[in-house]
C-alpha positions as CSV (number, residue, x, y, z in Angstrom):
1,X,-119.7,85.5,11.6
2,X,-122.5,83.0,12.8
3,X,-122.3,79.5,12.4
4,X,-125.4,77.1,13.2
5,X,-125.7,76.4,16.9
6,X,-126.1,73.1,16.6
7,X,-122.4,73.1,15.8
8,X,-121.5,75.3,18.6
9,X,-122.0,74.2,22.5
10,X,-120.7,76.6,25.0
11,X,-119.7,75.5,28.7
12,X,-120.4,71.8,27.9
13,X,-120.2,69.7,30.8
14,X,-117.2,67.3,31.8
15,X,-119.4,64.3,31.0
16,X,-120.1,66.1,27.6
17,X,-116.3,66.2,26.9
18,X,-114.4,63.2,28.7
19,X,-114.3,60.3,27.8
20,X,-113.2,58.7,31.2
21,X,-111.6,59.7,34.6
22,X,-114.5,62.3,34.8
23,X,-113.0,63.6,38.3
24,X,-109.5,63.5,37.6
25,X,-110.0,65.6,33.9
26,X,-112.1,67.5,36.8
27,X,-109.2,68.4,39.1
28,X,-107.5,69.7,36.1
29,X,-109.7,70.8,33.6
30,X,-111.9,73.7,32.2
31,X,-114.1,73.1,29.4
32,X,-115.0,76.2,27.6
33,X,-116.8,75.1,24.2
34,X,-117.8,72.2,22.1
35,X,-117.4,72.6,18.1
36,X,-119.0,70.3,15.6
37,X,-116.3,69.5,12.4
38,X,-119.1,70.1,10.0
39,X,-119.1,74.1,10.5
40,X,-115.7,73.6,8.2
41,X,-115.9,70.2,6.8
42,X,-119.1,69.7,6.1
43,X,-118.6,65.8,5.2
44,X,-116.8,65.8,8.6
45,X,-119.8,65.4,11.6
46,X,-117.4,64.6,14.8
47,X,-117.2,66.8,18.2
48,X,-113.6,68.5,19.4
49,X,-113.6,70.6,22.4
50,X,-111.9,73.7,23.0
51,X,-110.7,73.6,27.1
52,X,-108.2,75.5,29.3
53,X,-106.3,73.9,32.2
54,X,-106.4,75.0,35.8
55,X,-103.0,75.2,36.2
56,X,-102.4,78.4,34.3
57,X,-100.7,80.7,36.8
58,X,-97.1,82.0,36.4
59,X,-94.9,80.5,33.8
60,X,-95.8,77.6,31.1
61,X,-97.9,75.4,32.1
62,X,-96.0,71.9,31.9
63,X,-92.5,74.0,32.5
64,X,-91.0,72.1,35.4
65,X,-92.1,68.4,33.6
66,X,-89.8,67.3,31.3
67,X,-90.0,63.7,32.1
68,X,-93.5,63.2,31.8
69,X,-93.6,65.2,28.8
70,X,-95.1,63.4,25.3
71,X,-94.7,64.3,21.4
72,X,-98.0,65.9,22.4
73,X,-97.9,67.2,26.1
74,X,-95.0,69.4,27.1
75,X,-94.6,73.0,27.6
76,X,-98.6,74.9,26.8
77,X,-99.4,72.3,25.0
78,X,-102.0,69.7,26.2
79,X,-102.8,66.3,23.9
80,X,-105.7,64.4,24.0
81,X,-106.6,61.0,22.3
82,X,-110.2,61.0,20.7
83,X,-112.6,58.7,21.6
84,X,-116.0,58.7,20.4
85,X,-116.4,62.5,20.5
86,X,-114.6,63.0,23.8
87,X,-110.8,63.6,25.2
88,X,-108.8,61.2,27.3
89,X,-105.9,63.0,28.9
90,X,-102.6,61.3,26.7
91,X,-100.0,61.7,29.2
92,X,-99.5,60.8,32.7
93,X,-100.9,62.8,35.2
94,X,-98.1,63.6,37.1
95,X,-97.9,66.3,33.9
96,X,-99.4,69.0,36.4
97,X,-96.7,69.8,38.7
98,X,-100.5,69.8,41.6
99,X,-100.4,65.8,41.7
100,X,-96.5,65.8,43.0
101,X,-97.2,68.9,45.3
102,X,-100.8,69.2,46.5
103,X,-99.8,72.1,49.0
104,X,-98.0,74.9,46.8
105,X,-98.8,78.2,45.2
106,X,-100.4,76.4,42.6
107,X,-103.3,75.4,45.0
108,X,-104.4,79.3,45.3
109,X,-104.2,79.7,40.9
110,X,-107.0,76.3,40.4
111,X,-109.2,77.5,43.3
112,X,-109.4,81.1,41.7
113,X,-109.3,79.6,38.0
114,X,-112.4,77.2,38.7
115,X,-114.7,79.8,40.9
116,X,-113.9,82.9,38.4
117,X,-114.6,80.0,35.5
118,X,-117.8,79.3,37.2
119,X,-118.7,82.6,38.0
120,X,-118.7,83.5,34.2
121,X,-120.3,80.3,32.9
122,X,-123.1,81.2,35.1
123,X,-122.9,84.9,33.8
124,X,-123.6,83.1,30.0
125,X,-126.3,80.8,31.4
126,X,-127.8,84.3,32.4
127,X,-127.1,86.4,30.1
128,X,-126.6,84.5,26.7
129,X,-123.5,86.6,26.3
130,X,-119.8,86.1,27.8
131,X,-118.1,88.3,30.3
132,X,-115.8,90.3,28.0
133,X,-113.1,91.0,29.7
134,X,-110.6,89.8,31.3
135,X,-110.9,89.7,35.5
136,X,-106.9,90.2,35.8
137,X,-106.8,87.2,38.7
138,X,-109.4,89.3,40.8
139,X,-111.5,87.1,43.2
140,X,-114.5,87.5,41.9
141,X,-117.3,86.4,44.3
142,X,-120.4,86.1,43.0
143,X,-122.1,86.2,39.2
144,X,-123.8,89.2,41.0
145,X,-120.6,90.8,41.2
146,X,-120.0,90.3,37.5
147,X,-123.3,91.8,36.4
148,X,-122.5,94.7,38.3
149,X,-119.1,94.8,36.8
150,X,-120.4,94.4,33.5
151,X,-122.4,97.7,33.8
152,X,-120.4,99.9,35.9
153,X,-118.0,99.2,32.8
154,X,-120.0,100.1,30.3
155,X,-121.9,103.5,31.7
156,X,-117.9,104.5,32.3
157,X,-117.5,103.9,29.2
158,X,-115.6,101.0,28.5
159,X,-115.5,99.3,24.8
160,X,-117.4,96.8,24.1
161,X,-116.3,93.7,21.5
162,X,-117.2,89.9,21.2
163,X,-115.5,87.4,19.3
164,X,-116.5,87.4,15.9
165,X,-118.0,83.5,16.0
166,X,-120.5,83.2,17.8
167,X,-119.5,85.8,20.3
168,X,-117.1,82.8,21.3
169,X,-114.4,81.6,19.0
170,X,-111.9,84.4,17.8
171,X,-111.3,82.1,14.7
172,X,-112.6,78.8,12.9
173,X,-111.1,77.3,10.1
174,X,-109.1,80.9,9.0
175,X,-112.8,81.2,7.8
176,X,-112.7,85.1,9.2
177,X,-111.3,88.1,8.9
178,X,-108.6,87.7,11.4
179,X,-108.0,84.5,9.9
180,X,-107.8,85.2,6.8
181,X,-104.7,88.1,7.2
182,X,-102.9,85.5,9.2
183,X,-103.0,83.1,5.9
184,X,-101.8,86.7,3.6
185,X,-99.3,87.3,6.0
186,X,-97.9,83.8,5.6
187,X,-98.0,83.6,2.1
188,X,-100.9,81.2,2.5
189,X,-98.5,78.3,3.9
190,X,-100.5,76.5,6.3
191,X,-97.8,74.9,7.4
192,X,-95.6,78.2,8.1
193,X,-98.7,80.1,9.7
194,X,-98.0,79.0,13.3
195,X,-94.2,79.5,12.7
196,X,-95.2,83.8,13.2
197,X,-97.3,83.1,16.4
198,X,-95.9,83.4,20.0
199,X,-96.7,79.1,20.5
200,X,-93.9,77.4,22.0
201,X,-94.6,74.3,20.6
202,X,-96.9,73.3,17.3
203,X,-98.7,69.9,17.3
204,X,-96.7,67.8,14.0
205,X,-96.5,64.4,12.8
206,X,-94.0,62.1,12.5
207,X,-93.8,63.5,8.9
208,X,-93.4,67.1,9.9
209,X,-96.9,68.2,8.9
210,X,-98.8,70.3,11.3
211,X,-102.2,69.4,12.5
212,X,-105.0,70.7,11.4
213,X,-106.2,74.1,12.9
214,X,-109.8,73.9,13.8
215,X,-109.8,77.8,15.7
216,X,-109.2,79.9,18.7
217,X,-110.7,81.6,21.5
218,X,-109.2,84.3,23.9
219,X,-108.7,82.4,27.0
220,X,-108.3,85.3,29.5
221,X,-112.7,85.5,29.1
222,X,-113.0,82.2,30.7
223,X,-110.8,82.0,33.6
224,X,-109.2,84.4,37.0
225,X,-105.1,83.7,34.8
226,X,-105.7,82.6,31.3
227,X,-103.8,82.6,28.2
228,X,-104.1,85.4,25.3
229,X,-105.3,82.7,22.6
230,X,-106.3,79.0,23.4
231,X,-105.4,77.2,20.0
232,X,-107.5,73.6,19.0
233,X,-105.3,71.1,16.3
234,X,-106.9,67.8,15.5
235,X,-105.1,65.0,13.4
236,X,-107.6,63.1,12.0
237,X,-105.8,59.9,11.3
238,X,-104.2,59.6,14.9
239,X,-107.3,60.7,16.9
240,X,-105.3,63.2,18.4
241,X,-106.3,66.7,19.7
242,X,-104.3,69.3,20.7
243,X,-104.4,72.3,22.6
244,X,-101.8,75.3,22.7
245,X,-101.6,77.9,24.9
246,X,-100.1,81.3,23.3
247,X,-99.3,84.9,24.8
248,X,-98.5,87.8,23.9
C-alpha cells in the first residue's frame, strides 16, 4: 500500500515534532515518523507523529509511576497535547523513572536505544529503506556495521518483508490487509478492536469512547529494545495524542 509522501515523513526531526522543551522531549524521546491526517481523512490536513520512548528496557515503561501517572500517561502508554502540529509531553516528567535516578540500569537501555536509533535512521538516509529486523539490544557500532548486517543476512538467506505502508507503517486507518482482519475479527466494533490486542491500557474519553486509531509500526525496527507494535490514537476534540506500546 503507498500513500503520497507528502503525507508521510520518516525520521523527522525533534523540532519537526515538539512543540517545546526540545531537549528535555530529547532526553526521552525517539521520533520515528510524521503522518499527515489527510491520507485517511481527506478533509482532515493536520500532522501526528508516531515516536518511541528511550526508556523501553525491561518491564512497562511507566511501571514503577503510579503517582505521576494521568488519564493519558501510565503504564505503555504516553499522552501528548497537540499544539499546532506538534506534541507537548502531558504529564510531569518525573514519569520516566531516569529523572528520579539518573545513575541506574536504565542509563545503559537510552544510550543503546538512541545510538542503535541513530545508527538505523542513518541506514534510511542511505539506503531509502529501513533496517528490517530487529537488532535484539546488540550494540551496534556503526551504520557500516548495519550494511554489512543487512547483506550477510540476505546471501544466508534470511526473509525479507517491509511494512506494507510505505515500507514504514504496519497499518493506517485499518485501510490494509492486516487491518482489515483485525475489524472481521471484531465484528467490525471499533470500539471492541483494541479489547483483542495485548495493550495494557486503551486511550478513552470521559464518555468511554476510544480514540481514534490513526496506525501502527513495529517498533523493534527503530530502536536496540523496542516494543512489537507502537500504536498512534488522536482525539480530535481534546487535542490529545496517544501512544501505546503493545507485545506479544
Amino acid at each position: 500500500m503507498k500513500i503520497s509522501e507528502q503525507f508521510i515523513k520518516p525520521f523527522p526531526s525533534y523540532e519537526e515534532v515538539f512543540y517545546d522543551e526540545i531537549e528535555k522531549h530529547k532526553k526521552h524521546f525517539l521520533p520515528i515518523c510524521s503522518i499527515n491526517l489527510k491520507c485517511i481523512f481527506p478533509e482532515q490536513d493536520e500532522w501526528l507523529h508516531i515516536v518511541s520512548v528511550k526508556e523501553i528496557f525491561e518491564g512497562c515503561v511507566g511501571e514503577d509511576t503510579g503517582p505521576f501517572h494521568t488519564a493519558f500517561t501510565k503504564e505503555d502508554m504516553i499522552g501528548f497535547n497537540v499544539i499546532d502540529g506538534k506534541y507537548q509531553f502531558e504529564a510531569d516528567w518525573n514519569y520516566f523513572a531516569l529523572e528520579r535516578s539518573p545513575e541506574n540500569d536504565l542509563e545503559e537501555a537510552y544510550l543503546l536505544n538512541e545510538k542503535d536509533y541513530n545508527i538505523r535512521k542513518e541506514f534510511f538516509l542511505r539506503n531509502n529503506y529501513i533496517f528490517p529486523y530487529s537488532s535484539f539490544g546488540d550494540d551496534l557500532k556503526s551504520v557500516e556495521e548495519l550494511e554489512r548486517n543487512f547483506k550477510e543476512k540476505q546471501e544466508s538467506g534470511w526473509g525479507l518483508g517491509y511494512p506494507v505502508v510505505n515500507g514504514i507503517f504496519d497499518d493506517i486507518g485499518f485501510l490494509t490487509e492486516d487491518g482489515q482482519e483485525l475489524l472481521e475479527d471484531c465484528n467490525d466494533s471499533l470500539g471492541g478492536v483494541f479489547e483483542y490486542t495485548n495493550l495494557f491500557h486503551i486511550p478513552k474519553d470521559s464518555n468511554g469512547e476510544t480514540f481514534t486509531y490513526i496506525g501502527y509500526l513495529t517498533g523493534y525496527y527503530f530502536q536496540a529494545f523496542g516494543a512489537d507494535r507502537i500504536y498512534l490514537f488522536f482525539n480530535k476534540e481534546l487535542r490529545k495524542a496517544v501512544i501505546c506500546f503493545e507485545y506479544t
